[in-house]
C-alpha positions as CSV (number, residue, x, y, z in Angstrom):
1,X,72.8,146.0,108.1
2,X,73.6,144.3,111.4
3,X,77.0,145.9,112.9
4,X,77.9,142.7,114.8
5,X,78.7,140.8,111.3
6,X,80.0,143.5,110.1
7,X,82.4,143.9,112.9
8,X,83.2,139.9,112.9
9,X,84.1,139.8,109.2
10,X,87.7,141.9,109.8
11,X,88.1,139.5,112.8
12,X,88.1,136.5,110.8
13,X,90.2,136.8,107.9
14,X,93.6,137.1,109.9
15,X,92.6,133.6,111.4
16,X,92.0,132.1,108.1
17,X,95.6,133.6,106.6
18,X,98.1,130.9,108.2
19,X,95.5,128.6,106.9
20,X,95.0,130.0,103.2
21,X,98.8,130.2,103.2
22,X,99.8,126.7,104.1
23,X,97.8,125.3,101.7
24,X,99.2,127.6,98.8
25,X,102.8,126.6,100.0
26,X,101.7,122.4,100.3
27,X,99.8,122.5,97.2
28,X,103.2,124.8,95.6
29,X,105.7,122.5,96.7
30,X,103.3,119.2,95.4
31,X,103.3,120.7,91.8
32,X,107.0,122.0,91.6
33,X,107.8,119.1,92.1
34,X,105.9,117.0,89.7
35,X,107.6,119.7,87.3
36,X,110.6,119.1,88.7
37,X,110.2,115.2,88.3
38,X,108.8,115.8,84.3
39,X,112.1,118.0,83.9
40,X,114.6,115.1,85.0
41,X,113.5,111.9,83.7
42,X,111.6,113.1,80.3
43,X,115.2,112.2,78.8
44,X,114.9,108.9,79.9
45,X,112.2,106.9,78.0
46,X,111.9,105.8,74.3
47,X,109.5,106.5,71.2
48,X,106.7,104.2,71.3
49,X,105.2,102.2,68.8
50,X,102.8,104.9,67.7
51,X,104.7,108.4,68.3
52,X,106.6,108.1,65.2
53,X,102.5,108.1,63.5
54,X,101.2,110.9,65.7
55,X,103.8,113.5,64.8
56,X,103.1,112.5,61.3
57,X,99.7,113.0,61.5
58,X,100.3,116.7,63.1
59,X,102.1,117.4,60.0
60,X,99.5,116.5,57.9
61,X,96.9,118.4,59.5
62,X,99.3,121.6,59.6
63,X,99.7,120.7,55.8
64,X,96.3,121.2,54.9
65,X,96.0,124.2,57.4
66,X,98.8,125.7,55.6
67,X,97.5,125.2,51.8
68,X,94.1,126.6,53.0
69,X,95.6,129.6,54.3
70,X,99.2,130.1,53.7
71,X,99.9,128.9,50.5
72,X,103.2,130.0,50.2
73,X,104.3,128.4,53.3
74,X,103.0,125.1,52.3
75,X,105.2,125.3,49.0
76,X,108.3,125.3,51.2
77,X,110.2,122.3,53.8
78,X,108.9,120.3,55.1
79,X,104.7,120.7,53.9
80,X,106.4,120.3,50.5
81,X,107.9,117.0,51.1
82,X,106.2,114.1,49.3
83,X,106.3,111.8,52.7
84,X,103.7,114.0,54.2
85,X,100.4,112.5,52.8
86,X,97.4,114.5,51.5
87,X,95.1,114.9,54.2
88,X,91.6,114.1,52.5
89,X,93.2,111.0,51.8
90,X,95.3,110.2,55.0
91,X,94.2,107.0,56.7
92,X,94.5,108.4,60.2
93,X,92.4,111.7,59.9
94,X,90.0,110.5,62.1
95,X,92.9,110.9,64.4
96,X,92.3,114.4,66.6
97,X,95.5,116.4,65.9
98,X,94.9,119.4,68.2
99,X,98.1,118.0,70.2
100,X,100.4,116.5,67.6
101,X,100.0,120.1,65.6
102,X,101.3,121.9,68.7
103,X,103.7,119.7,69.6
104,X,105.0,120.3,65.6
105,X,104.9,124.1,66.0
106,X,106.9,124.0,69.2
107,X,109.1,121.4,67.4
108,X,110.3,123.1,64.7
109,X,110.4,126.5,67.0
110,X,112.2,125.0,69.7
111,X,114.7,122.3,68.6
112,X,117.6,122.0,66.2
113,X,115.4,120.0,63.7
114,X,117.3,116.6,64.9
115,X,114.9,113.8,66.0
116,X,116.4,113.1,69.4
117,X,115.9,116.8,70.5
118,X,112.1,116.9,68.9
119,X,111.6,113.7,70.6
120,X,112.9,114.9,74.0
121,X,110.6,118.0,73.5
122,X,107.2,115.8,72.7
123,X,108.1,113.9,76.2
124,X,107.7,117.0,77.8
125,X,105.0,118.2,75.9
126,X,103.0,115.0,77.2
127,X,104.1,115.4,80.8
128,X,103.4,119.1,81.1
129,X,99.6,117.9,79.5
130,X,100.1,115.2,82.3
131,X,100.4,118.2,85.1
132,X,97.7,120.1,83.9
133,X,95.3,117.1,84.3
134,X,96.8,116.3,87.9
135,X,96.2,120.3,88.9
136,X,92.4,119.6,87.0
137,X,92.0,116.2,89.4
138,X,93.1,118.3,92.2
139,X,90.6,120.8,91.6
140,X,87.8,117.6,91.1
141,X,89.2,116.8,94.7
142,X,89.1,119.5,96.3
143,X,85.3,120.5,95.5
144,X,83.7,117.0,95.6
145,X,85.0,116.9,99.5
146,X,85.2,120.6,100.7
147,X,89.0,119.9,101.6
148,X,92.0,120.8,99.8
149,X,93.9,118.2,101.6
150,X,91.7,115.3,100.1
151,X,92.1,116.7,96.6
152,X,95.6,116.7,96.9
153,X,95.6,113.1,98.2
154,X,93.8,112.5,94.8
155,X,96.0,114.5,92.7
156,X,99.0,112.1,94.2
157,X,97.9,109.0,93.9
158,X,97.6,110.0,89.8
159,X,100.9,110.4,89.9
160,X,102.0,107.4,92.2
161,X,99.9,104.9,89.4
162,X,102.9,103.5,87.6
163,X,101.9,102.8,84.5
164,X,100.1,106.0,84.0
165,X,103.2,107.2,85.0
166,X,105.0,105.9,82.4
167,X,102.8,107.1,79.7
168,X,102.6,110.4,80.4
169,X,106.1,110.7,78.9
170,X,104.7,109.6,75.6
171,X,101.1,108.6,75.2
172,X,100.5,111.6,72.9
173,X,96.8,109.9,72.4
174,X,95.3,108.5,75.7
175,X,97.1,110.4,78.3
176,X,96.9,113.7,77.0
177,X,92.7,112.8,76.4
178,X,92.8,111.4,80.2
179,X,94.3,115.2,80.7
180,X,92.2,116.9,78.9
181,X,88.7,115.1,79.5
182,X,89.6,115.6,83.4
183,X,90.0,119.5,82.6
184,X,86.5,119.5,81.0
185,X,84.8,117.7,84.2
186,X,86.4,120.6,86.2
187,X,85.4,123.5,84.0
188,X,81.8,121.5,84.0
189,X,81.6,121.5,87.8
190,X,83.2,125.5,87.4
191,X,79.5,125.7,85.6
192,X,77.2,123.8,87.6
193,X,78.2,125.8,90.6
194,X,77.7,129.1,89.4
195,X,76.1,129.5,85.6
196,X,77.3,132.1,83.9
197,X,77.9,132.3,79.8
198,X,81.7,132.8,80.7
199,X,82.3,129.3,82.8
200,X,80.0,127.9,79.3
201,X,82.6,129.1,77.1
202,X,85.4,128.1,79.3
203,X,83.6,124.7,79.8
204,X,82.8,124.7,75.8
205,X,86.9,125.2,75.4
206,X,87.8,122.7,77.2
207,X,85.5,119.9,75.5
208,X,86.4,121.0,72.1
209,X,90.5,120.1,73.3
210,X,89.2,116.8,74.3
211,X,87.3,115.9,71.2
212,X,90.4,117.1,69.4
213,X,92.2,114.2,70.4
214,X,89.6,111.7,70.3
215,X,86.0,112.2,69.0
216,X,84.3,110.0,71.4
217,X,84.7,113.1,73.8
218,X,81.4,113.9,72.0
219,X,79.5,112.3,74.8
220,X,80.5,115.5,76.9
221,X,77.4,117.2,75.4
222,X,75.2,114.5,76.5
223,X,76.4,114.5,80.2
224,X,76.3,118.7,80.5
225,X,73.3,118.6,79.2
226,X,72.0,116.4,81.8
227,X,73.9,117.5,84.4
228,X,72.5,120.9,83.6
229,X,69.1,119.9,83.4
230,X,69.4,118.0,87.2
231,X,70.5,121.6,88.2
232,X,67.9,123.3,87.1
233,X,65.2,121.1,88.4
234,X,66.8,119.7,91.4
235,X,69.3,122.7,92.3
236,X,66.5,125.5,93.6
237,X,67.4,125.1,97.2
238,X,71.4,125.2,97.0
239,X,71.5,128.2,94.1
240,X,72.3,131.6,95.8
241,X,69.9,134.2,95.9
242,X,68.9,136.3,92.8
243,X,67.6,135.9,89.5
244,X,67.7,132.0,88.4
245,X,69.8,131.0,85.3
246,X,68.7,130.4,82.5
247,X,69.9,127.0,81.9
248,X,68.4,126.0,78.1
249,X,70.4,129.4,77.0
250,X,73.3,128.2,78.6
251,X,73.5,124.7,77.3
252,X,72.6,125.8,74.1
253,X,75.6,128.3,74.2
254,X,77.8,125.8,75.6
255,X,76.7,123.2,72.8
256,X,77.3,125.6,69.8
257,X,80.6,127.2,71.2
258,X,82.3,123.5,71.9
259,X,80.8,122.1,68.3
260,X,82.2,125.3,66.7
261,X,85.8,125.3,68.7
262,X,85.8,121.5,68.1
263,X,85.8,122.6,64.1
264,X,88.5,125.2,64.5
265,X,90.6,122.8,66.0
266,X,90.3,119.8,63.6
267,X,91.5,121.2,60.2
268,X,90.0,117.7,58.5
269,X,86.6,118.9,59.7
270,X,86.8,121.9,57.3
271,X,85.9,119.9,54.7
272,X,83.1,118.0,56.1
273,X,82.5,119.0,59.7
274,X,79.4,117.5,60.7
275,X,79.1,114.4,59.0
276,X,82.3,113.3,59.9
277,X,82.8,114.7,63.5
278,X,79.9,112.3,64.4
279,X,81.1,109.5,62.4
280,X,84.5,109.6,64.6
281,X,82.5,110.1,67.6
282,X,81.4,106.5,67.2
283,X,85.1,105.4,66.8
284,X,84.9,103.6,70.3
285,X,83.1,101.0,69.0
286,X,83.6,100.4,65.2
287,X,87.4,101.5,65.4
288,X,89.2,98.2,63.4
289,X,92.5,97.3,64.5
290,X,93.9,94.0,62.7
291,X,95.4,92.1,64.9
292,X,95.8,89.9,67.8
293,X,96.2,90.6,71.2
294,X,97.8,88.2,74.4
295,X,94.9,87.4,77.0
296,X,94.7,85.0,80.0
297,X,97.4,82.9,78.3
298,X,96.1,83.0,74.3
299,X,95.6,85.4,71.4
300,X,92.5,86.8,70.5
301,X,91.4,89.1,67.7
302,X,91.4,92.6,69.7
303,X,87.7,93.0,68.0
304,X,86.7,89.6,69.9
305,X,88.0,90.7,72.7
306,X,85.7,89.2,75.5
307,X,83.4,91.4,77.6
308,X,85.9,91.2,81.0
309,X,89.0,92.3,79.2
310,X,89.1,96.0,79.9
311,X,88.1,95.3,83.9
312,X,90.5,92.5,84.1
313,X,93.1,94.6,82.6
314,X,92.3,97.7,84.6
315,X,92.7,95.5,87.8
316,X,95.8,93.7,87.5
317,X,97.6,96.9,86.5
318,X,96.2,99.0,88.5
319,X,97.8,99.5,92.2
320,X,96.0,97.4,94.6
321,X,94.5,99.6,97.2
322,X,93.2,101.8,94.8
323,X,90.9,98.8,93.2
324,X,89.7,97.9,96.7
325,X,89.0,101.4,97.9
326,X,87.3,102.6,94.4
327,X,85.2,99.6,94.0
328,X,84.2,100.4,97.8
329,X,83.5,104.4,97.0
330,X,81.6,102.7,93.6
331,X,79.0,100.9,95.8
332,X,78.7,103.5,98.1
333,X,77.5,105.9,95.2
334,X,75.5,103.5,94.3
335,X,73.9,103.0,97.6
336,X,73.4,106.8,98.0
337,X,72.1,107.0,94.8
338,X,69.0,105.1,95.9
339,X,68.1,107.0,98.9
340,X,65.0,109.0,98.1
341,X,65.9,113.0,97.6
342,X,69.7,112.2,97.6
343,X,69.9,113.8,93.4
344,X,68.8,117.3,95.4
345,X,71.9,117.3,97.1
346,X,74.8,118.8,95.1
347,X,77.0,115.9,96.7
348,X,74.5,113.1,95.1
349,X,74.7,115.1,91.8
350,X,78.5,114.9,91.8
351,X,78.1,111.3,93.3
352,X,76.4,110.5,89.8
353,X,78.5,112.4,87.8
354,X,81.6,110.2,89.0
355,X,79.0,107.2,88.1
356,X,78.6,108.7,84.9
357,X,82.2,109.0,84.3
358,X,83.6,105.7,85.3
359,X,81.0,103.2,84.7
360,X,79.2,104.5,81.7
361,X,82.0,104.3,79.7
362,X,83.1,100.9,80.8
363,X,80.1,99.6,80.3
364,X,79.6,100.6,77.1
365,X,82.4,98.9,75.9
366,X,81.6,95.9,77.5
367,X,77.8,96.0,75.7
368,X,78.6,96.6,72.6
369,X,82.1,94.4,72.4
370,X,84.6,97.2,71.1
371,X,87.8,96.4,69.6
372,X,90.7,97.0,72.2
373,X,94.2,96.5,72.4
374,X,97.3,97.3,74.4
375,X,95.5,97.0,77.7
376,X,92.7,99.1,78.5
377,X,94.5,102.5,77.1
378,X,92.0,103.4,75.5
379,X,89.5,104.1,78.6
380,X,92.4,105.8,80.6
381,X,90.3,108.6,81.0
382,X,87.7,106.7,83.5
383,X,90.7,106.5,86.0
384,X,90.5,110.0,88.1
385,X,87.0,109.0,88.2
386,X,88.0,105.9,90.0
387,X,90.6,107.2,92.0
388,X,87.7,109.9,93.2
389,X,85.6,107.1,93.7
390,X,88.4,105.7,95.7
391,X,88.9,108.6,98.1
392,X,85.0,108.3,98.8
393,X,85.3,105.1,100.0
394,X,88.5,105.7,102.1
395,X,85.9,108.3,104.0
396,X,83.6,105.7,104.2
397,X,86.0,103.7,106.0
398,X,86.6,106.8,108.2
399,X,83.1,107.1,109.4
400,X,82.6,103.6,109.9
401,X,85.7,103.5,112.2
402,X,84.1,105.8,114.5
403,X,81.2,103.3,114.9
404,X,82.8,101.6,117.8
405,X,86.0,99.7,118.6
406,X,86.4,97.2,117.0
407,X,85.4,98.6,113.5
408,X,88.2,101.0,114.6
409,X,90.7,98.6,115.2
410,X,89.8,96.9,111.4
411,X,90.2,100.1,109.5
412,X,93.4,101.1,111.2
413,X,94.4,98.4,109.9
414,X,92.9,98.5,106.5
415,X,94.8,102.0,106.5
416,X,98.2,100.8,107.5
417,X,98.2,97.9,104.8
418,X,96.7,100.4,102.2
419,X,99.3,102.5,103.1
420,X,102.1,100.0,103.1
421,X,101.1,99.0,99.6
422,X,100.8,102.5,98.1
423,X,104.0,103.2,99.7
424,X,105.5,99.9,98.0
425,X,103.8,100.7,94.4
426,X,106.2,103.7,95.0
427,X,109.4,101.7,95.4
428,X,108.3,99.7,92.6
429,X,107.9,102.9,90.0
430,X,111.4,103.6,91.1
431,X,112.6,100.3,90.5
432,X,111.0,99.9,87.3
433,X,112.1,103.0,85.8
434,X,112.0,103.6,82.5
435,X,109.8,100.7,82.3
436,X,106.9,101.6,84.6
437,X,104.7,100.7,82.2
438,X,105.8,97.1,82.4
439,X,103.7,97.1,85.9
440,X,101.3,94.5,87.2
441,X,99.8,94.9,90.5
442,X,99.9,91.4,92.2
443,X,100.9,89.2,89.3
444,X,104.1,87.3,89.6
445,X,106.3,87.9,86.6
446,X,106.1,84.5,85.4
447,X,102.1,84.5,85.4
448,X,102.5,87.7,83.9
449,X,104.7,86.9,81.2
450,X,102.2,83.7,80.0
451,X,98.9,85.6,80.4
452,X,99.3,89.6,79.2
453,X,101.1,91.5,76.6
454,X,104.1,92.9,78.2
455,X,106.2,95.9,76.5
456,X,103.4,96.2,73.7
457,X,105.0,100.0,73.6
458,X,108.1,98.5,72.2
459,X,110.1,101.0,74.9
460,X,112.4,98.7,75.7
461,X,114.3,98.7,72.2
462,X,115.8,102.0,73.0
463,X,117.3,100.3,76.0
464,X,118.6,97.7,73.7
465,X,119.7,99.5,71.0
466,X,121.7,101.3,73.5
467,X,123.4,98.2,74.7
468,X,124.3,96.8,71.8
469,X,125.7,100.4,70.8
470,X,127.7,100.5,73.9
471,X,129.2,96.8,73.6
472,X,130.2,96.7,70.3
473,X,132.7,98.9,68.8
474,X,132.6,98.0,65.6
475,X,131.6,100.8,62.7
476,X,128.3,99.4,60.9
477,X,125.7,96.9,63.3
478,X,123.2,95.4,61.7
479,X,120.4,94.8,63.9
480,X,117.4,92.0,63.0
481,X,113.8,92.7,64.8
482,X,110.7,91.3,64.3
483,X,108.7,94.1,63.7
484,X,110.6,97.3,61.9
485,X,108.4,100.0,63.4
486,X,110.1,99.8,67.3
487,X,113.9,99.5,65.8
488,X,113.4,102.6,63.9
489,X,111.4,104.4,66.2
490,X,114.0,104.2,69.1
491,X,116.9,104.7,66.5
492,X,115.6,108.6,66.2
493,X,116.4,109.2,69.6
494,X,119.7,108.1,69.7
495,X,122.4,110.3,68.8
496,X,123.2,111.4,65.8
497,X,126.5,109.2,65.6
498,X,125.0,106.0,67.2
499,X,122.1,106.1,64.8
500,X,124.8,106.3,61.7
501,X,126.5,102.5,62.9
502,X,123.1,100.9,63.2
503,X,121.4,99.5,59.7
504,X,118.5,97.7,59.5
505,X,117.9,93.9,58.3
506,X,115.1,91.5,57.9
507,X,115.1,88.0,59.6
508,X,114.9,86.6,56.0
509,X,118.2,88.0,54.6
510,X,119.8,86.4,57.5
511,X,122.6,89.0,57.6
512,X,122.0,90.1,60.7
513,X,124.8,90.3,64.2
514,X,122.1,91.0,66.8
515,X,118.7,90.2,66.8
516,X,116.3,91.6,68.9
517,X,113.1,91.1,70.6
518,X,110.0,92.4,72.7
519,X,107.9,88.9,72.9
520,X,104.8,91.4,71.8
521,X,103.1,88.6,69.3
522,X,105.7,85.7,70.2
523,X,106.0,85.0,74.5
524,X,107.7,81.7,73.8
525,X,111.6,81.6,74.1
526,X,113.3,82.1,70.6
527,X,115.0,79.1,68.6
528,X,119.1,78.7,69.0
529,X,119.6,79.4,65.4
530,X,118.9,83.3,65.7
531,X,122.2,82.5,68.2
532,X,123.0,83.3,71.8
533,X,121.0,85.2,74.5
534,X,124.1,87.9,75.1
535,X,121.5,90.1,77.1
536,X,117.9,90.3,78.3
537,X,116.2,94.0,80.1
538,X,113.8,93.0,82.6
539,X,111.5,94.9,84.4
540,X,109.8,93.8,87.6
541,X,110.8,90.1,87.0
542,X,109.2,90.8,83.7
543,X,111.8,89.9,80.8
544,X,110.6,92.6,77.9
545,X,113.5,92.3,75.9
546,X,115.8,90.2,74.6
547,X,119.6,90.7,72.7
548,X,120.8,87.7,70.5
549,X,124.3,87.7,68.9
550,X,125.3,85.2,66.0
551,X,128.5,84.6,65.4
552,X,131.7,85.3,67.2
553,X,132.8,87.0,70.2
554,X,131.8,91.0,71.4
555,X,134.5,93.8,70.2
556,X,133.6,95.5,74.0
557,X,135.2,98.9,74.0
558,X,136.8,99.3,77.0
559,X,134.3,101.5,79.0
560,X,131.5,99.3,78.3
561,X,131.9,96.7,80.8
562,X,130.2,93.2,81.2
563,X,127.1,93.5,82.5
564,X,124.5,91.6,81.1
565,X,121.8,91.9,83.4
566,X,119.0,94.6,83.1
567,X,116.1,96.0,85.2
């Protein structure tokens, strides 16, 4: 024992407290307020095209769980109800319902059993889901670059990405997986740092949630397994000092924990657990979707989609300086990658494992020509990876500034514009709201309304309902769409009263006052037949939605107003 270390320890920890506690007060105050911000605007978006289909599909699952193991429960409202298909033979049970079952539970707990107040709920079911993947980023941050301030950085621009803003209101399927996959790359770094069968279990959790709400999360095993298997060849000099891990035992318990948890929380997988849960795990690339989707200026099918779409998408939605800095942190990964020795580092493994996490997917998709649609949703969960990637490259700009000069002088500058643009992406979320998720990053809205898929979400219909609702007093509207599934889907959050006036017609029986559209499959302007433009809700520049009015003139109650123009 060596008294002078011993008598340095007490000496240090007061300097470290101010420290300790700044960061715990900064990192507070960040996270409050992202609570704070889910609290007040979770009100304020609609029901997307598939959120009417998840909750459904929660219901089904808790069903089944119910007739397996409750049976009197599942004889009484609402498992008994004839809308809620059998699952063995519900078309969407290759659906993970981990989420949709709690969101049901907390549903039927929590609100008054209306449709507006479950809807409300589920918003802030996502967001809260949202959060916990910003705090699990922020964690990914703050590791990969020994600084809590960088990991917060991280953790914020997440949050400052508009249209993943958006969607973490109400993408119950990609959003909460993007959540949920970044918690199981934290728990897996948790593991590789210090292997212990508790951080497996907690790591084999964590996966199991993820392949719970889509199957593909399968390829987690793949990458802990070789992630473990680099640490226990190339890890010997950075592991502390006593007895090595075992990493086989490990992996094996971290592979039979998350297959069994996985089980447990799939109630289809009862039935036929193995078979099927790697069947679905190949749902990224045989996944059928039947129908056409708007791309550089024509429709394709979405399973021709061509081999750039999901890049091309990610780029021209995705806030500029993050695509310049990531692709910059991507090559210098890369470029470490190739130095001789650089895997024995712990940064170089973690350098990989970003590689692993953003390209590999991407890739893969690109290779074997997957169906995709509505943008490149379905590979959300590559973005922390990118936005990691993206911090890395900002330090490489860092280091080469102190080179000399003039490299100085060029990434000042680089910085100021990067952070002139972030800081106008934030103005932008603002002014978009509730339509973030109309976002393009340097399209102009006319290129963008010619060559993308704009409110494919159908969000925009709530907004319109809600106009037509407030301009016309009369007792019963009837209301035309082209597609039934957004009209009703933003009907249930309306109030009670507002969603008693509307009634539904098709174009064909021509009965119709208002007519409504979200160019989704039709960009073109509509014909003068359907009758007058009395409205149109842009976003951006973007026009995503469109009222018409046949016949005669508005009855406008008298608090209603004129206003015709929207965001």
């Amino acid at each position: 024992m060596k008294p002078a270390a011993a008598a340095a320890s007490p000496a240090e920890k007061p300097a470290m407290r101010p420290a300790e506690k700044g960061r715990r007060v900064v990192v507070g105050l960040f996270f409050g307020l992202l609570l704070t911000l889910g609290l007040a605007l979770h009100r304020d978006y609609g029901v997307s095209w598939d959120e009417v289909n998840n909750h459904l599909n929660g219901l089904v699952n808790l069903k089944y769980v119910a007739q397996r193991l409750l049976p009197e429960l599942a004889a009484r409202p609402p498992f008994n109800q004839r809308w809620i298909p059998e699952l063995l033979h519900y078309k969407d049970r290759d659906h993970g319902a981990l989420f949709e079952m709690l969101t049901s539970v907390l549903g039927a707990a929590l609100t008054d059993g209306d449709s507006r107040s479950f809807y409300f709920l589920r918003h802030l079911c996502v967001f809260l889901t949202f959060g916990l993947g910003v705090w699990a980023l922020y964690g990914l941050g703050r590791a990969r670059f020994g600084d809590w301030r960088l990991g917060l950085l991280v953790a914020a621009a997440l949050v400052a990405s508009p249209r993943l803003f958006a969607e973490a209101f109400y993408n119950g399927k990609d959003v909460v997986y993007m959540a949920l996959y970044t918690l199981a790359m934290l728990t897996l770094l948790r593991l590789l740092r210090r292997p212990t069968a508790g951080r497996a279990l907690l790591h084999a959790l964590a996966t199991a949630a993820a392949i719970d709400v889509r199957a593909h999360a399968l390829h987690l095993l793949l990458v802990t397994g070789l992630m473990l298997a680099l640490e226990a060849r190339l890890g010997v000099a950075e592991a502390p000092a006593g007895p090595r891990p075992r990493y086989g035992r490990l992996g094996g318990l971290y592979a039979g924990a998350a297959l069994v948890f996985a089980v447990l929380g799939w109630p289809y997988l009862w039935a036929a657990p193995l078979p099927d849960l790697l069947r679905f795990g190949s749902g990224l690339r045989s996944y059928g979707w039947g129908h056409s989707v708007l791309y550089w200026g024509r429709f394709v099918s979405a399973a021709q989609v061509p081999w750039h779409y999901a890049p091309v998408w990610l780029a021209v939605t995705t806030p500029l300086p993050y695509v310049l800095a990531g692709l910059l942190g991507l090559g210098a990964a890369l470029r470490g990658l190739l130095r001789t020795g650089r895997l024995r580092h712990r940064a170089g493994r973690l350098d990989l494992l970003l590689l692993l996490w953003f390209a590999g997917p991407l890739l893969a998709v690109m290779a074997l020509g997957s169906a995709l649609y509505d943008g490149w949703r379905h590979l959300y969960f590559v973005y922390p990876a990118l936005l990691l990637l993206a911090v890395r490259g900002g330090l490489l700009l860092v280091r080469w500034a102190r080179t000399g000069l003039a490299a100085r002088r060029v990434a000042l500058a680089l910085a100021v514009g990067a952070g002139i643009g972030v800081a106008h992406t934030v103005a932008r979320m603002v002014q978009l709201h509730p339509l973030q998720n109309v976002y393009f990053s340097v399209l102009p809205a006319a290129a963008a309304e010619r060559l993308f898929e704009r409110d494919y979400w159908g969000l925009a219909y709530r907004q319109g309902l809600e106009w037509v609702l407030a301009h016309d007093a009369a007792p019963r509207l009837t209301v035309s769409t082209p597609h039934y599934v957004p009209f009703y889907n933003n009907s249930l959050i309306l109030p009670p009263a507002d969603r008693a006036r509307l009634r539904f017609a098709t174009r064909a029986e021509g009965t119709a006052a208002y007519f409504l559209t979200g160019y989704r499959w039709h960009p073109q302007s509509y014909a003068d037949s359907l009758g007058r433009e009395v409205h149109a809700i842009r976003a951006g520049g973007v026009k995503v939605l469109s009222v018409f009015r046949r016949g005669g003139a508005l009855s406008v109650p008298a608090a209603a107003g004129g206003n015709r123009s929207g965001r």
